[in-house]
FIVOTI-286518 format. One record per residue (C-alpha): residue number from 1; residue in one letter; chain; x, y, z. Coordinates in nm, 2 decimals. Layout:
% FIVOTI-286518
{atom NUM,"A","A",{X,Y,Z}} ...
% end
This chain:
% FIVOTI-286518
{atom 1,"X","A",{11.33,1.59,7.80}} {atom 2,"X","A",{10.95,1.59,7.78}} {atom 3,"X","A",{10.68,1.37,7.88}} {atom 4,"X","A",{10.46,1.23,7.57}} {atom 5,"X","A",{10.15,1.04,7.53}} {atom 6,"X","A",{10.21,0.70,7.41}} {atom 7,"X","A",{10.05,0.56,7.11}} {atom 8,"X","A",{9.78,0.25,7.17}} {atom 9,"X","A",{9.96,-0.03,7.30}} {atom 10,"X","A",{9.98,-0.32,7.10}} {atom 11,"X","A",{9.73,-0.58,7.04}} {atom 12,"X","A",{9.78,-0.94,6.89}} {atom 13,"X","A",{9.49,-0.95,6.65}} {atom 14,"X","A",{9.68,-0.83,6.36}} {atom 15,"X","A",{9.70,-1.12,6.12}} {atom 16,"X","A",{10.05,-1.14,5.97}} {atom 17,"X","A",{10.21,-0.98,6.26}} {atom 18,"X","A",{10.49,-1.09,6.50}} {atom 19,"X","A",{10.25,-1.04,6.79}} {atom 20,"X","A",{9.98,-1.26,6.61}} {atom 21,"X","A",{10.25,-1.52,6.51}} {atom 22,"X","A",{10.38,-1.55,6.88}} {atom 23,"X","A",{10.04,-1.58,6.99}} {atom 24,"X","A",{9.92,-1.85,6.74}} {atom 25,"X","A",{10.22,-2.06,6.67}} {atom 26,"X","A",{10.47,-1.96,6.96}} {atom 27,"X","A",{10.29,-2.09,7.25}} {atom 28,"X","A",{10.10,-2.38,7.07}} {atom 29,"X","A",{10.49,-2.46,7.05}} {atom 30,"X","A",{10.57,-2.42,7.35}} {atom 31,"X","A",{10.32,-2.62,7.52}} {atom 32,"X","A",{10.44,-2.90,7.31}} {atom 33,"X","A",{10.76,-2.87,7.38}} {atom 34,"X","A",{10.69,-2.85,7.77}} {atom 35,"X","A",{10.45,-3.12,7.78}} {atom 36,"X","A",{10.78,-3.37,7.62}} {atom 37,"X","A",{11.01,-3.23,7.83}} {atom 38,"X","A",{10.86,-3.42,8.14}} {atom 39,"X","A",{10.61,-3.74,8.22}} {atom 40,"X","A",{10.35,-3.55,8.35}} {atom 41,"X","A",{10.07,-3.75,8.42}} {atom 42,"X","A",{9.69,-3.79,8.26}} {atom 43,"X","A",{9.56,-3.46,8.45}} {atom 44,"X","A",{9.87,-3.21,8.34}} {atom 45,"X","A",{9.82,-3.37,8.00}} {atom 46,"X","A",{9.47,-3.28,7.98}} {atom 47,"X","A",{9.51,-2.94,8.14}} {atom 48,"X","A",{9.78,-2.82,7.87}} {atom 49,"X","A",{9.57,-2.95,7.58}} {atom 50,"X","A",{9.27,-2.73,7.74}} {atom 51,"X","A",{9.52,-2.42,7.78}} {atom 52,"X","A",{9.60,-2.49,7.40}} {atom 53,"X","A",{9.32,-2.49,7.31}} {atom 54,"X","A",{9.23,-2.21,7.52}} {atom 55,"X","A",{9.50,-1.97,7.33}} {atom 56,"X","A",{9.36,-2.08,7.01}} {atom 57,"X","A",{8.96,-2.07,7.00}} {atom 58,"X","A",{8.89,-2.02,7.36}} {atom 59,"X","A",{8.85,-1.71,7.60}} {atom 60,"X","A",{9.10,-1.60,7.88}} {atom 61,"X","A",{8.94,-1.74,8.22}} {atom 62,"X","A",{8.99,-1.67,8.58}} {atom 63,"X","A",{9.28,-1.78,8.81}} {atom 64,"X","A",{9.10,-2.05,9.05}} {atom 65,"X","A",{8.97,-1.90,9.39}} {atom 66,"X","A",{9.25,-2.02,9.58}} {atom 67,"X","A",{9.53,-1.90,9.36}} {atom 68,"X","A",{9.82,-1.75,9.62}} {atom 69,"X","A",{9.82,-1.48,9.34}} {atom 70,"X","A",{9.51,-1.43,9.26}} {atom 71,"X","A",{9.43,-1.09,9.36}} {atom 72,"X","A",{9.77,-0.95,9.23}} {atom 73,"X","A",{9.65,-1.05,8.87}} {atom 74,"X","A",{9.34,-0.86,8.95}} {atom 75,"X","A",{9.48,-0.56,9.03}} {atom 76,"X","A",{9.68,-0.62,8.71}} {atom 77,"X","A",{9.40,-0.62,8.50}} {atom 78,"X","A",{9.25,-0.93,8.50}} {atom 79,"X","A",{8.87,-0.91,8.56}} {atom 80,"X","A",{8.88,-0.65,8.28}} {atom 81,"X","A",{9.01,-0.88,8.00}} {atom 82,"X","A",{8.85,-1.20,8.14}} {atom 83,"X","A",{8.58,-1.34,7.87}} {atom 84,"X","A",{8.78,-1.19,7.62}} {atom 85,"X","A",{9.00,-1.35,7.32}} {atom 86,"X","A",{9.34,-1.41,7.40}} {atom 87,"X","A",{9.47,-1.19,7.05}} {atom 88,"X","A",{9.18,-0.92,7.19}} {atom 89,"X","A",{9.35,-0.81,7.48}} {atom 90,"X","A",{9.72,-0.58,7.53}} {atom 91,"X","A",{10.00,-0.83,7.39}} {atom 92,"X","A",{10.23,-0.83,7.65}} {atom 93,"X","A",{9.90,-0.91,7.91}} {atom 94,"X","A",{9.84,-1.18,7.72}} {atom 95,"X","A",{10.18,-1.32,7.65}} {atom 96,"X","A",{10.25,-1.32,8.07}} {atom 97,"X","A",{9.91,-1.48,8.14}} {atom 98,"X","A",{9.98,-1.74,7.92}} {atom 99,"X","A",{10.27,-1.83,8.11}} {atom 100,"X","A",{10.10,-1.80,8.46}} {atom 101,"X","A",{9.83,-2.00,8.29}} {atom 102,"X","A",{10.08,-2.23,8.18}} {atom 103,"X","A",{10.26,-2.32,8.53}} {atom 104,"X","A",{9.87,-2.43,8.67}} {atom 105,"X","A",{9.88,-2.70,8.42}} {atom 106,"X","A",{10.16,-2.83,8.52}} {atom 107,"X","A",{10.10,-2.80,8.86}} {atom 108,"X","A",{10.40,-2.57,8.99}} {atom 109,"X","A",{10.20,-2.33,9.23}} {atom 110,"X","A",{10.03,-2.67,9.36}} {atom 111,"X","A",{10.03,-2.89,9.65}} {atom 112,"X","A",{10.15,-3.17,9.46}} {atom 113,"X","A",{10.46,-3.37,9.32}} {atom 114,"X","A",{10.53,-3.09,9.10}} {atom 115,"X","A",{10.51,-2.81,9.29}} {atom 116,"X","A",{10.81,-2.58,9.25}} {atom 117,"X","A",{10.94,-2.81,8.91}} {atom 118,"X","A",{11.06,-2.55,8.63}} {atom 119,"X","A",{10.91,-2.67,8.35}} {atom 120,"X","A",{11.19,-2.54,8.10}} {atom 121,"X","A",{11.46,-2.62,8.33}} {atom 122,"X","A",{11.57,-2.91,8.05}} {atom 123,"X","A",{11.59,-2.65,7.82}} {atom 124,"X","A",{11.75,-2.40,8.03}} {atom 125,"X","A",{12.04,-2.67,8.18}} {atom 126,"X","A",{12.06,-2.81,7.77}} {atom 127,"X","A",{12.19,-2.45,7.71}} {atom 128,"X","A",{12.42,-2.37,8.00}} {atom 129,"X","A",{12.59,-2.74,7.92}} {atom 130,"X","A",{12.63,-2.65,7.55}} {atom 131,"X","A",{12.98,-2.65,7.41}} {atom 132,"X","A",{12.91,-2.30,7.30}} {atom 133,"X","A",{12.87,-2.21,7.63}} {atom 134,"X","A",{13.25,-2.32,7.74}} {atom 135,"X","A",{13.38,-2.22,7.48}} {atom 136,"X","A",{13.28,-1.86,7.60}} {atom 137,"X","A",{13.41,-1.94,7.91}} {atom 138,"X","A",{13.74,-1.98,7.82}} {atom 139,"X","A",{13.81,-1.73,7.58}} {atom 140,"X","A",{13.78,-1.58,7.92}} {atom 141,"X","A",{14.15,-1.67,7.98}} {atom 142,"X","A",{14.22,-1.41,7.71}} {atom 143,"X","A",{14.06,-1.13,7.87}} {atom 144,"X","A",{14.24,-1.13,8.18}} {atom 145,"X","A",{14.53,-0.95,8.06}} {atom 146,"X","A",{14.37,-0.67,7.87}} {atom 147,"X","A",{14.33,-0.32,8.05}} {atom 148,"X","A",{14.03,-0.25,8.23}} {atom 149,"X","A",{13.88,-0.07,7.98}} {atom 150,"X","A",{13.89,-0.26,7.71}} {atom 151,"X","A",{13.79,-0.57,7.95}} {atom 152,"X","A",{13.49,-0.35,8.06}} {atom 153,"X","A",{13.39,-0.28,7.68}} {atom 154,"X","A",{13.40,-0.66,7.58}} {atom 155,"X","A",{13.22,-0.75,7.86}} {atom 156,"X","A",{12.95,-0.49,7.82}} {atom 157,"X","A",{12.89,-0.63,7.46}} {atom 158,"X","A",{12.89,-1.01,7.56}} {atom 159,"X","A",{12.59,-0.90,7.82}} {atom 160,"X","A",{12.47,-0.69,7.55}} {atom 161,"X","A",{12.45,-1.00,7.28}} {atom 162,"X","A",{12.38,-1.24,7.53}} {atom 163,"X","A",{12.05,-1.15,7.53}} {atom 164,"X","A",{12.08,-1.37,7.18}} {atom 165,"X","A",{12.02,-1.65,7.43}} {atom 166,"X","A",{11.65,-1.68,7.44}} {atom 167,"X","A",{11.51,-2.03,7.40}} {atom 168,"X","A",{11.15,-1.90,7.37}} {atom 169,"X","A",{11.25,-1.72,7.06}} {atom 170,"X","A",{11.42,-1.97,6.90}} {atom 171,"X","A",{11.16,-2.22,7.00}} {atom 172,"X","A",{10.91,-2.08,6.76}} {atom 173,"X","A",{11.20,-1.94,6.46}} {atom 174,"X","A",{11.44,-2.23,6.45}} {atom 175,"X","A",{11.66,-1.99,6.23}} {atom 176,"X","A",{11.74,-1.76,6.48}} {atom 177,"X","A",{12.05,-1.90,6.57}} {atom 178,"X","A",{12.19,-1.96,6.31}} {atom 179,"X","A",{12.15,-1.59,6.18}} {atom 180,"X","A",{12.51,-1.38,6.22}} {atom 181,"X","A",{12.45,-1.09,6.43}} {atom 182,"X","A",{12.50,-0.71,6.27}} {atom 183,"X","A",{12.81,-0.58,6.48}} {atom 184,"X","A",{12.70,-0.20,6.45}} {atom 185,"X","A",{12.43,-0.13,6.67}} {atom 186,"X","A",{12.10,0.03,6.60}} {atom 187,"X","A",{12.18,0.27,6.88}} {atom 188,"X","A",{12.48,0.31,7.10}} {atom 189,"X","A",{12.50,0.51,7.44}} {atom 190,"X","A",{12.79,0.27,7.55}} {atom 191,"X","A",{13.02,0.56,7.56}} {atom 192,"X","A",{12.85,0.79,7.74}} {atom 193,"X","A",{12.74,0.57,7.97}} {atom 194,"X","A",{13.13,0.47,8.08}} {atom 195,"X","A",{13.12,0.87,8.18}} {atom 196,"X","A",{12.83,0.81,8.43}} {atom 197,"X","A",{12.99,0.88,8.77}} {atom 198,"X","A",{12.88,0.57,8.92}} {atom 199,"X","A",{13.11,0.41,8.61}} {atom 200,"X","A",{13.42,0.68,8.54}} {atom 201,"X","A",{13.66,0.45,8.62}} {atom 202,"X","A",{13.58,0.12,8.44}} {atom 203,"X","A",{13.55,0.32,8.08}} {atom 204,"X","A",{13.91,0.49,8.17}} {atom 205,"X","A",{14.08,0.52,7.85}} {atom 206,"X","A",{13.79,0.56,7.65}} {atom 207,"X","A",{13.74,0.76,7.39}} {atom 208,"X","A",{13.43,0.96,7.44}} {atom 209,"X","A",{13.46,1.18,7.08}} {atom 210,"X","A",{13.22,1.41,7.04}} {atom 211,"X","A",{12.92,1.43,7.31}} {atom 212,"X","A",{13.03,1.06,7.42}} {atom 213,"X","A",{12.74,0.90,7.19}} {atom 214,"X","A",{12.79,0.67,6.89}} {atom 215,"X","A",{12.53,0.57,6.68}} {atom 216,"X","A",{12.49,0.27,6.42}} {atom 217,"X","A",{12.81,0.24,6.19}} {atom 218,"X","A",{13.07,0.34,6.47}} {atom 219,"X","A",{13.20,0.04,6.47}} {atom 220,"X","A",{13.03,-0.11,6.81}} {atom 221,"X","A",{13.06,-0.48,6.82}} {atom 222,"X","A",{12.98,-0.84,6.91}} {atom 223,"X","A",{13.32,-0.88,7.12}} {atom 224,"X","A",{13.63,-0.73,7.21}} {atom 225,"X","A",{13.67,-0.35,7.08}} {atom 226,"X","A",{13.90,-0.30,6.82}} {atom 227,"X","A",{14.05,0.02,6.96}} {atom 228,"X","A",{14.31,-0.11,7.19}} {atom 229,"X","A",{14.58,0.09,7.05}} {atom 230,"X","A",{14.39,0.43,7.20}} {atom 231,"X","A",{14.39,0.27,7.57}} {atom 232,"X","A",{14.60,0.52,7.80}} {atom 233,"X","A",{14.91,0.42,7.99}} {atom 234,"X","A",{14.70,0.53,8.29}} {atom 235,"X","A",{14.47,0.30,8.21}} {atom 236,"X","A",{14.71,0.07,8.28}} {atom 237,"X","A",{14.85,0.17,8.53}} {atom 238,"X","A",{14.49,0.18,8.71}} {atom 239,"X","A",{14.45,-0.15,8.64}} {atom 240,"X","A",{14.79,-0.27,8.77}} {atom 241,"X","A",{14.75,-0.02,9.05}} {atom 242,"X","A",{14.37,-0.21,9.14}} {atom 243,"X","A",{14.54,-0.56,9.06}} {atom 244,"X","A",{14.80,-0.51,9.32}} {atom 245,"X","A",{14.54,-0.39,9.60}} {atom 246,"X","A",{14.32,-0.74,9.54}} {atom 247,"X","A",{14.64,-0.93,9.58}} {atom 248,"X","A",{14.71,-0.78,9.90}} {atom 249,"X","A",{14.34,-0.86,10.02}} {atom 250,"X","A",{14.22,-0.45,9.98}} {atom 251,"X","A",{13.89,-0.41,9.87}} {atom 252,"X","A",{13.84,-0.20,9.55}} {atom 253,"X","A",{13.46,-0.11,9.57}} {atom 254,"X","A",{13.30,0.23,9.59}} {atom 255,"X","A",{13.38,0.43,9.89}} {atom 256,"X","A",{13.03,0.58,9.85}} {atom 257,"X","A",{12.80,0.34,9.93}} {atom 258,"X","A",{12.69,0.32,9.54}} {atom 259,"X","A",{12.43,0.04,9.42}} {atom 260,"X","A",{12.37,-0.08,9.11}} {atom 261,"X","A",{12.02,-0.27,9.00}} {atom 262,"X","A",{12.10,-0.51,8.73}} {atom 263,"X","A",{11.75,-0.63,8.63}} {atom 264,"X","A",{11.83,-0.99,8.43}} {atom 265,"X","A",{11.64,-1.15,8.12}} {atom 266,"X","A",{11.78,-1.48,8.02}} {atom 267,"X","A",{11.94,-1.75,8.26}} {atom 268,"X","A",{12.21,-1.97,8.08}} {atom 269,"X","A",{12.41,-1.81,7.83}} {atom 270,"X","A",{12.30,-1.47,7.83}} {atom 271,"X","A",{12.30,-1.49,8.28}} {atom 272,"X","A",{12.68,-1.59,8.25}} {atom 273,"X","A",{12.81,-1.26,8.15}} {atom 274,"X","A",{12.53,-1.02,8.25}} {atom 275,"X","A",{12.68,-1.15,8.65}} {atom 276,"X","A",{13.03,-1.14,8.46}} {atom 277,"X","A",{12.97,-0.78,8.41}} {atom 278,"X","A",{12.89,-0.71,8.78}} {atom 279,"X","A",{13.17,-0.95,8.89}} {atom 280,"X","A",{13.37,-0.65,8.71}} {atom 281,"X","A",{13.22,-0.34,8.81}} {atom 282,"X","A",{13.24,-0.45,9.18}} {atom 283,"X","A",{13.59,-0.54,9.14}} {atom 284,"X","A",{13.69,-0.20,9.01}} {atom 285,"X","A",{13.49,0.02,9.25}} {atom 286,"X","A",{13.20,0.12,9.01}} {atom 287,"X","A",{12.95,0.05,9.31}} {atom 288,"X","A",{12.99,-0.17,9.62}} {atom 289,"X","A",{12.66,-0.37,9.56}} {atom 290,"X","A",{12.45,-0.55,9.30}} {atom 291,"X","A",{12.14,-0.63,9.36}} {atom 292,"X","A",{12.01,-0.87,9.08}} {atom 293,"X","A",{11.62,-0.91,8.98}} {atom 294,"X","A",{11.50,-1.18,8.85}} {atom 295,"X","A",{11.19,-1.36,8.75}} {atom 296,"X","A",{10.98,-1.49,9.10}} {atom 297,"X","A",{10.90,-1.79,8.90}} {atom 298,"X","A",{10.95,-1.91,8.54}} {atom 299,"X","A",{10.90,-1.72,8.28}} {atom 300,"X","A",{10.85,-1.69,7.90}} {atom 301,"X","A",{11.08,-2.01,7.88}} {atom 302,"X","A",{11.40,-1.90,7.97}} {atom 303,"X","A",{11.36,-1.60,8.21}} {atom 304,"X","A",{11.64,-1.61,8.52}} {atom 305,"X","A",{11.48,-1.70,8.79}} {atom 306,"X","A",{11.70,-1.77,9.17}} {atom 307,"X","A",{11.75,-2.11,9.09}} {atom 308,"X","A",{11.94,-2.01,8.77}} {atom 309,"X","A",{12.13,-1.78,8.90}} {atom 310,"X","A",{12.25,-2.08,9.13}} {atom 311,"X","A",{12.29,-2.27,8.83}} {atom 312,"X","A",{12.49,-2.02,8.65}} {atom 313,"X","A",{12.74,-2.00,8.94}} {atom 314,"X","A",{12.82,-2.35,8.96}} {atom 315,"X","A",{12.88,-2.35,8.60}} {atom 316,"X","A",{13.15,-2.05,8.61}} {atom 317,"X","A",{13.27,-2.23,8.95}} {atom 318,"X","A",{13.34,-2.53,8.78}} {atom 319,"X","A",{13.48,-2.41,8.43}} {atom 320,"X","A",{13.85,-2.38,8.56}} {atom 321,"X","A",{14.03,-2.07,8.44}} {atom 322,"X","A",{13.96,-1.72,8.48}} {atom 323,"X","A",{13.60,-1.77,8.50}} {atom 324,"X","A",{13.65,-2.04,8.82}} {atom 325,"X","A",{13.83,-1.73,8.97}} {atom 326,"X","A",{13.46,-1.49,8.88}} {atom 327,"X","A",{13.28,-1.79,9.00}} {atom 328,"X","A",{13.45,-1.81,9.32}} {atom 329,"X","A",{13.46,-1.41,9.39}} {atom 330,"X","A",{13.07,-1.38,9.35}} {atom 331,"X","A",{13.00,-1.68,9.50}} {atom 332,"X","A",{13.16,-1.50,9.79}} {atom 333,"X","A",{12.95,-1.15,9.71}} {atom 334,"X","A",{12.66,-1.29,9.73}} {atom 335,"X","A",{12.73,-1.47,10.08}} {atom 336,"X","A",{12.89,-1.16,10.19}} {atom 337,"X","A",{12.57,-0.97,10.05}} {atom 338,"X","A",{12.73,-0.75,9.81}} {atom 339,"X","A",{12.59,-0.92,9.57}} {atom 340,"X","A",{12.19,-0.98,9.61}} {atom 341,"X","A",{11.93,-1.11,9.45}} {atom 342,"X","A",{11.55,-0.96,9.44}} {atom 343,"X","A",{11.24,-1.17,9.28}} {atom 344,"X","A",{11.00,-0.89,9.30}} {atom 345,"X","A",{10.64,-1.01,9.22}} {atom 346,"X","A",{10.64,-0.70,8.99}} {atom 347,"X","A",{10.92,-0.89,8.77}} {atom 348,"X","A",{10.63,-1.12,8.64}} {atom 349,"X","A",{10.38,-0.84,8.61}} {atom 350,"X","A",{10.20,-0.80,8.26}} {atom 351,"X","A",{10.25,-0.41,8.26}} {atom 352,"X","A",{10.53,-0.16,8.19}} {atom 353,"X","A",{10.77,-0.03,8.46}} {atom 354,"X","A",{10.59,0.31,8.48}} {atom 355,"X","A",{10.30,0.16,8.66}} {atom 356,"X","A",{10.52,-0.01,8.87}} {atom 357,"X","A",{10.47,0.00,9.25}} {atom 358,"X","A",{10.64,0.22,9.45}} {atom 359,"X","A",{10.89,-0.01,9.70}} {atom 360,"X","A",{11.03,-0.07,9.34}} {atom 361,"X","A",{11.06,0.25,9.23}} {atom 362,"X","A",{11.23,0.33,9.54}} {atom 363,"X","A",{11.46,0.09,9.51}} {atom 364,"X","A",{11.57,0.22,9.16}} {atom 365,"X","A",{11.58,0.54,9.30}} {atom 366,"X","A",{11.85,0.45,9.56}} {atom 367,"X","A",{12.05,0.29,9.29}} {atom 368,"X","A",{12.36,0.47,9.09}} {atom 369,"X","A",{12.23,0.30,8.75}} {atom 370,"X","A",{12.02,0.04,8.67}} {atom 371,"X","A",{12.09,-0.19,8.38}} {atom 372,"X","A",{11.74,-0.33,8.19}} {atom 373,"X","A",{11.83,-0.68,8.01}} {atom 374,"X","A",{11.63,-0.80,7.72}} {atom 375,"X","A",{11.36,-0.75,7.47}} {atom 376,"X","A",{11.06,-0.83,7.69}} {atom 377,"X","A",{11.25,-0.54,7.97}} {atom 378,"X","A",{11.25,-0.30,7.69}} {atom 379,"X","A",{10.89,-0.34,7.63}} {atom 380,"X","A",{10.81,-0.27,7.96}} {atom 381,"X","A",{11.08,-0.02,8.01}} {atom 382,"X","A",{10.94,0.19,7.71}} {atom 383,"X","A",{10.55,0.07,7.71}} {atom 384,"X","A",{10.45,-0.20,7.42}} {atom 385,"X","A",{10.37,0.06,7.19}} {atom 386,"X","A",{10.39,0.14,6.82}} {atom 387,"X","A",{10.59,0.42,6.89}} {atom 388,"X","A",{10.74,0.63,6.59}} {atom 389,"X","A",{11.07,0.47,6.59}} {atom 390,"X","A",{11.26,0.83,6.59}} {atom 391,"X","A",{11.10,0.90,6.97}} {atom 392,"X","A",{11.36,1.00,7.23}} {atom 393,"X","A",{11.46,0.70,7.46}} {atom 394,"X","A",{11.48,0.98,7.70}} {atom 395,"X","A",{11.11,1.10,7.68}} {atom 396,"X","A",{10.98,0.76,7.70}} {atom 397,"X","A",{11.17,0.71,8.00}} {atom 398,"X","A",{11.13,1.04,8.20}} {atom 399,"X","A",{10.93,0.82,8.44}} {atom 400,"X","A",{11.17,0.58,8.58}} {atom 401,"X","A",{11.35,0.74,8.92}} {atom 402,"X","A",{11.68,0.70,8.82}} {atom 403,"X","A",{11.99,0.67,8.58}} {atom 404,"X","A",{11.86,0.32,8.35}} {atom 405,"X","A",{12.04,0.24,8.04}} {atom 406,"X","A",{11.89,-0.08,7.81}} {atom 407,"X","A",{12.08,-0.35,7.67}} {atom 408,"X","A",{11.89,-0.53,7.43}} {atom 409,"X","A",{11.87,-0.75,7.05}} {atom 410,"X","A",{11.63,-0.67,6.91}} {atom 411,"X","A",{11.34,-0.94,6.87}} {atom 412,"X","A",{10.95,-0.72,6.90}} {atom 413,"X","A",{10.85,-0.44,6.70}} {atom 414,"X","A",{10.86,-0.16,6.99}} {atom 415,"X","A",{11.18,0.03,6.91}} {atom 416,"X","A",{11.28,0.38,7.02}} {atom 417,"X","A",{11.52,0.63,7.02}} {atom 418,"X","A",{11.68,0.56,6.66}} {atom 419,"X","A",{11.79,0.84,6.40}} {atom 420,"X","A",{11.57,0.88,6.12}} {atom 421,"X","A",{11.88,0.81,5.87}} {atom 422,"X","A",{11.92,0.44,6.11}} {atom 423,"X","A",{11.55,0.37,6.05}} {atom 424,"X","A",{11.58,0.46,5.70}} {atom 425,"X","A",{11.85,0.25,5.66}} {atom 426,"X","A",{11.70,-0.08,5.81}} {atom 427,"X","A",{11.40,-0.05,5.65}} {atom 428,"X","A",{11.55,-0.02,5.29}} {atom 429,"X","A",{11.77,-0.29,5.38}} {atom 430,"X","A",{11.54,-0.54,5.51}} {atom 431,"X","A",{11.21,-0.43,5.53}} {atom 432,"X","A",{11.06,-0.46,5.89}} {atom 433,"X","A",{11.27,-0.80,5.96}} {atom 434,"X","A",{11.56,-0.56,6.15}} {atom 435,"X","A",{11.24,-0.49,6.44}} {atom 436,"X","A",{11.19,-0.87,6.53}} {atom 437,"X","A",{11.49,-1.11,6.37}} {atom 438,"X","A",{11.74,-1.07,6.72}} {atom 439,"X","A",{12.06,-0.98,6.47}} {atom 440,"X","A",{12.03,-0.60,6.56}} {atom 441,"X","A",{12.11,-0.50,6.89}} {atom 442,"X","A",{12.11,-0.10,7.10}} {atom 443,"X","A",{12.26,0.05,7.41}} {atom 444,"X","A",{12.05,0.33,7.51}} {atom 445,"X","A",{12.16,0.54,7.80}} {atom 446,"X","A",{11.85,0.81,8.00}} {atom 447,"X","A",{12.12,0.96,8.24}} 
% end
């Protein structure tokens, strides 16, 4: 493992590119679709139409003196890049100023009526109600019964392709859902992450092979794993063994004291099993806390927020079924505080996680693993750069304090850690549309 310089980060100024596109169609979009989705009045009206106009012809401009946040964005860059064209300045700075921009027009950090309103709650409660989402919910019924392994690999991959669930990216490709995701992933550490210590017992009765890695082709997919016939009868006599302790009231967790930070993307759909997940590796002793971060307000459209993860609780509480019976158990974590949620300002910051500050980093220290959700987490995890595709996830991550694996589809250009024979492989196959479509998907593992 070595450190490396990273390349220049990325800019949006590039006619023709996805960071350009998002930029000058995306969040032209989105304003629209926020300014429908509620009867604002005259002055929020005339405020979005300014900050649309803004993104496209105008200059980036000052928060207002009085902004609660004002000089966090300072020290976050902003009096360098104020004056400046919005497609001038880093992409991801601009991307997360837009949406801080966007939340004054609507009045959310205000004294007003709207103070506190979500303004892609509609969007976000359209999704959770969707019949696709109970449908997901019961197939639950047909997981209950499977080893633990095999229920830990299926649940691994619905967090994994949850992060399909992203209404900002569909709001400006209206394809993107319809598009059938690629089941072998672009990069798969899922293996060697099930022989972490903080996670030996979940993966029992998997099959490591060679080194524990798997790479795209090796059969990793969208659901279930297809290799139950190779599950141990000790892994099944674990999971009887753990069933029979929770029926007699005897707690499972860690013995250690062992944390886990599960830092969340999407609310909705992609939420549901991300806090599925942790409902699982709490209940088979992989650590004996989760703490959860989200977003401290919203965020690029469908970002998880406290109030979502509320949401997303009373959804699995009132599905009936085996997920009524995850509902119940972490509605009961998180009273009991084994289950905690954190809304670091940080979450909203428009930098990577190597700059990040250091009650953060010392909280990812502490922890056994932390999980990173999402396209956007990615970018930060491995800095919004035009990196040579082929770079070691491990050298771009030699800064962060502890264990981190990334669970993400793929929907920006900044990739890392792929083979050149993967890379070659997408790009003969579909040009550059692999980097930015969401169909492809990688688990990448910096122990």
């Amino acid at each position: 493992m070595r450190r490396i310089t990273a390349p220049p980060v990325i800019l949006g100024n590039e006619p023709g590119s996805f960071p350009h596109s998002v930029l000058a169609e995306r969040h032209p979009a989105i304003i629209r679709q926020v300014r429908d989705a509620f009867p604002y009045g005259p002055e929020a009206h005339r405020a979005l139409d300014a900050l649309a106009e803004s993104c496209a012809e105008g200059v980036i401009e000052p928060l207002p003196d009085g902004a609660h946040d004002r000089h966090s964005w300072q020290d976050w860059g902003l009096d360098a890049w104020v004056g400046r064209s919005w497609f001038d300045v880093p992409w991801l700075w601009s991307e997360s100023y837009f949406y801080r921009r966007l939340l004054d027009a609507v009045g959310y950090f205000g004294p007003g009526p709207w103070a506190g309103i979500d303004p892609f709650r509609p969007f976000k409660l359209a999704e959770l109600d969707a019949a696709e989402t109970d449908r997901e919910l019961t197939a639950l019924d047909s997981l209950a019964d499977r080893p633990v392994g095999e229920r830990a690999r299926a649940l691994l991959h619905g967090s994994l392709w949850g992060n399909r669930a992203d209404l900002g990216f569909r709001l400006s490709d209206g394809e993107a859902e319809g598009r059938a995701a690629v089941p072998g992933l672009v990069a798969d550490d899922s293996e060697a992450l099930w022989t972490l210590p903080a996670l030996a017992t979940a993966g029992a009765g998997a099959d490591t092979g060679a080194g524990g890695r798997t790479r795209a082709g090796a059969g990793s997919g969208a659901g279930t794993s297809d290799r139950a016939d190779e599950y141990t009868k000790a892994d099944a006599k674990a999971d009887a063994g753990q069933d029979e302790k929770r029926d007699r009231g005897v707690s499972v967790g860690a013995s250690s004291g062992t944390s886990l930070c599960l830092v969340a993307d999407n609310a909705g759909r992609e939420l549901i099993p991300d806090l599925l997940l942790a409902a699982h590796l709490l209940d088979h002793g992989q650590c004996d806390r989760v703490v959860l971060h989200v977003k401290p307000y919203p965020y690029y459209v469908s970002d998880a927020t406290t109030a979502d993860v509320v949401d997303a609780l009373r959804k699995l509480t009132g599905a009936g079924g085996a997920a009524a019976e995850q509902g119940r158990r972490l509605w009961a974590a998180m009273a009991d505080g084994v289950l905690t949620v954190r809304a670091h300002p940080f979450s909203a910051a428009p930098l990577p996680y190597a700059r990040m500050p250091d009650d953060l980093r010392a909280e990812f220290a502490a922890a056994a693993l932390t999980i990173v959700k999402g396209d956007l987490n990615y970018r930060r995890l491995v800095g919004d750069s035009r990196w040579d595709p082929t770079t070691p996830f491990a050298d771009v991550t030699a800064y962060f304090p502890g264990p981190v694996v990334a669970l993400r589809t793929l929907k920006s250009d900044v990739i890392t850690g792929l083979d050149a024979a993967t890379e070659a492989a997408l790009a003969a196959a579909e040009g550059q549309r692999w980097r930015t479509g969401g169909t492809h998907a990688l688990i990448q593992l910096r122990e």
